[in-house]
C-alpha positions in Angstrom: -91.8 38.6 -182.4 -90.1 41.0 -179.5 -91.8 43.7 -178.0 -91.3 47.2 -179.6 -89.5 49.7 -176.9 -92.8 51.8 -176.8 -95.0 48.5 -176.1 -92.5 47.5 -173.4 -92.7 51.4 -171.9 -96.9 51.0 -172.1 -96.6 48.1 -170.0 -94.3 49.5 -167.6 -97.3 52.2 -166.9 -100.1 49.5 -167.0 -97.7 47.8 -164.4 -97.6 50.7 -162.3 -101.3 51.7 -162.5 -102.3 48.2 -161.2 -99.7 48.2 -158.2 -100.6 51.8 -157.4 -104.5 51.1 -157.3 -104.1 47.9 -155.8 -101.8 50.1 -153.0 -103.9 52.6 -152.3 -106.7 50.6 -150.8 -104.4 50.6 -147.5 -104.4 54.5 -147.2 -105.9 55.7 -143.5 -109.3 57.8 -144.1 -109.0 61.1 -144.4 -109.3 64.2 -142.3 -109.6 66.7 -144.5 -109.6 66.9 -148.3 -109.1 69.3 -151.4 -112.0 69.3 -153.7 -113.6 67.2 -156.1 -113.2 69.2 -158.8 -109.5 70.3 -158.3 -108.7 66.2 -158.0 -110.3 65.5 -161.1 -108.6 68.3 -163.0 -105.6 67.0 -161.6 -106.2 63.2 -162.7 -107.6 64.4 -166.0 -103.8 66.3 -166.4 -102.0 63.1 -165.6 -103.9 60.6 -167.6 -104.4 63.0 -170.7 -99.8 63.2 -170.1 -99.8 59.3 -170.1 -102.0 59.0 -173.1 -100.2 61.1 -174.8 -97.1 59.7 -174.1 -98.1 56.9 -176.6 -101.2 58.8 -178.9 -99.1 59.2 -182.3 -100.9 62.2 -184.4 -100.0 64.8 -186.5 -97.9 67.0 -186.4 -96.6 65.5 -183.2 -95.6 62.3 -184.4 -92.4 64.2 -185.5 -89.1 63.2 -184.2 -87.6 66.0 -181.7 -84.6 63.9 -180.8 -82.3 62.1 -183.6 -83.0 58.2 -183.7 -79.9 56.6 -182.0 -80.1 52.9 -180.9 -79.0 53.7 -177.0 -82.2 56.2 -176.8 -84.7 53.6 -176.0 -82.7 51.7 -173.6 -82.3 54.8 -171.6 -85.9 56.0 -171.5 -87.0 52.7 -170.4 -84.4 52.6 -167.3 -84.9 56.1 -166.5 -89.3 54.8 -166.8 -87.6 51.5 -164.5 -86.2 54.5 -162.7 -89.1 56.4 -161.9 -91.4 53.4 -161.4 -88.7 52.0 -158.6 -88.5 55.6 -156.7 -92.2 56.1 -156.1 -92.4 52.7 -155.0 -89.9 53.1 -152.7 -91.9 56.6 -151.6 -95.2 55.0 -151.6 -93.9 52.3 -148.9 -92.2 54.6 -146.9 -95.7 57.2 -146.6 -98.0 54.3 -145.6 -100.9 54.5 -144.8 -100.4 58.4 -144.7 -100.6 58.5 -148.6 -103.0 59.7 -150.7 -103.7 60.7 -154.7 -105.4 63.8 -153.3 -104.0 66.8 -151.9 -105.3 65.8 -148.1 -104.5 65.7 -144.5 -105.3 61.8 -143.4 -106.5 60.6 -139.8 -103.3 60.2 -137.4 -101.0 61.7 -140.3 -97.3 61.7 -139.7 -94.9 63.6 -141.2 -92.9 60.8 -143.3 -88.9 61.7 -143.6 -87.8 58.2 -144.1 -86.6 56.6 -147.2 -86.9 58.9 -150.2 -88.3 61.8 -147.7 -85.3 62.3 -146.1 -84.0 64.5 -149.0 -87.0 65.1 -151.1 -90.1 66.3 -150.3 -92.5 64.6 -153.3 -90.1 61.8 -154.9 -93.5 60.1 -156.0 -93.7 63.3 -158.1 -90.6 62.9 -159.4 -90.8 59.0 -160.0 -93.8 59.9 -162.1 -91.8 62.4 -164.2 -89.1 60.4 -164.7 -91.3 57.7 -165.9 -93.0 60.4 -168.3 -90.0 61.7 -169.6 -88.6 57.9 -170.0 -91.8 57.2 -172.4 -90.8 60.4 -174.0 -87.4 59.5 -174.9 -88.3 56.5 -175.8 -90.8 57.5 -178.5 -88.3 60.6 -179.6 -91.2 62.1 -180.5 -93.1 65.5 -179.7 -96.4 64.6 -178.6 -93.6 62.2 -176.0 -91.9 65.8 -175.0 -95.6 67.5 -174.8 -96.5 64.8 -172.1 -93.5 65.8 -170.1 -94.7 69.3 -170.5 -98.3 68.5 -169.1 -97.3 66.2 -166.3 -94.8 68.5 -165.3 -97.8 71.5 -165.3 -100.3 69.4 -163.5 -97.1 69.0 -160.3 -96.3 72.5 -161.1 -100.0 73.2 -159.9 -100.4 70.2 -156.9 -97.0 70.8 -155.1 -97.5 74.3 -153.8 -101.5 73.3 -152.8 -100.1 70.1 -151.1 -97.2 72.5 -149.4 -99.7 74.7 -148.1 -101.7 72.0 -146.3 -98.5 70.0 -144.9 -97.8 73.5 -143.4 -101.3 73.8 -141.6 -100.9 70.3 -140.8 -97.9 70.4 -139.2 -96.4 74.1 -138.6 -92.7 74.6 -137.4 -92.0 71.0 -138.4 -93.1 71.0 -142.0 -90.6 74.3 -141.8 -87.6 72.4 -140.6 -88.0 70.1 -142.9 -88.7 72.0 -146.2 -85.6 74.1 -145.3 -83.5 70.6 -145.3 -85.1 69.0 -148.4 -85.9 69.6 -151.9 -89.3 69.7 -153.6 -88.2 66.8 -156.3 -84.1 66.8 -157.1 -81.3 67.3 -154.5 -79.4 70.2 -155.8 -82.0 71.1 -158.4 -85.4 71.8 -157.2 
């Protein structure tokens, strides 16, 4: 019996997860760090997304996109997508990376790979891969993942701004006026 598109899109994540914690244990120490609490709001954000990406419950197991055989194909390459981009980021930052909005021992500024347009494309990886699962499902709690991913970057991105800027000054400034925060031409 074949896989269902949302079984294949949960395995995708479960995928990701294990290469991403299997990943991080290479990150450098680090320097300086934003607080325990503000990293567990933000992990609580994107795991309660990602759960709800798949948790079918009423009234948000309603459809809010018409079913249409190409729609599940096309969430779950734009998930592939997503998945491949913030590999691609995560190998270019090294051992600079973290999950946490911090400053690590040694950090470089990364504008390789990915970087040398955008500024998080792990962010944007991660929302593609999101909004994948969402069109895959078609359904709203799918879109109200989105929504809540999207809020929890909304809130990280300017706090992880602020301490590349610290971090690195006039730099950081050259570089934020030549790149995007997660789309070329977008945003």
């Amino acid at each position: 019996m074949p896989l269902s598109p949302l079984w294949i899109s949960g395995l995708l994540w479960i995928g990701f997860v294990v290469y991403w914690s299997a990943a991080a244990r290479g990150a450098a120490p680090a320097a300086s760090a934003e607080s325990a609490a503000s990293r567990q709001l933000h992990s609580l954000l994107l795991n309660a997304a990602i759960v709800l990406g798949f948790l079918r419950f009423a009234p948000l197991d309603r459809r809010w996109l018409p079913e249409r055989p190409w729609l599940a194909p096309a969430g779950l390459s734009l998930q592939l997508s997503g998945v491949a981009l913030a590999v691609w980021a995560r190998r270019h930052l090294g051992r600079n990376w973290s999950g946490a909005v911090q400053t690590k021992v040694d950090h470089q500024l990364v504008r390789s790979g990915p970087y040398r347009r955008v500024r998080h494309p792990i962010y944007t990886g991660m929302l593609a891969m999101i909004a994948g699962t969402a069109l895959v499902s078609g359904e709203w709690h799918g879109l109200l993942a989105v929504a809540l991913m999207a809020g929890a970057y909304a809130r990280k991105i300017p706090m992880e701004e602020q301490r590349m800027r610290e971090t690195f000054g006039a730099e950081w400034d050259a570089w934020r006026r030549h790149s995007w925060a997660l789309i070329p031409g977008l945003v």
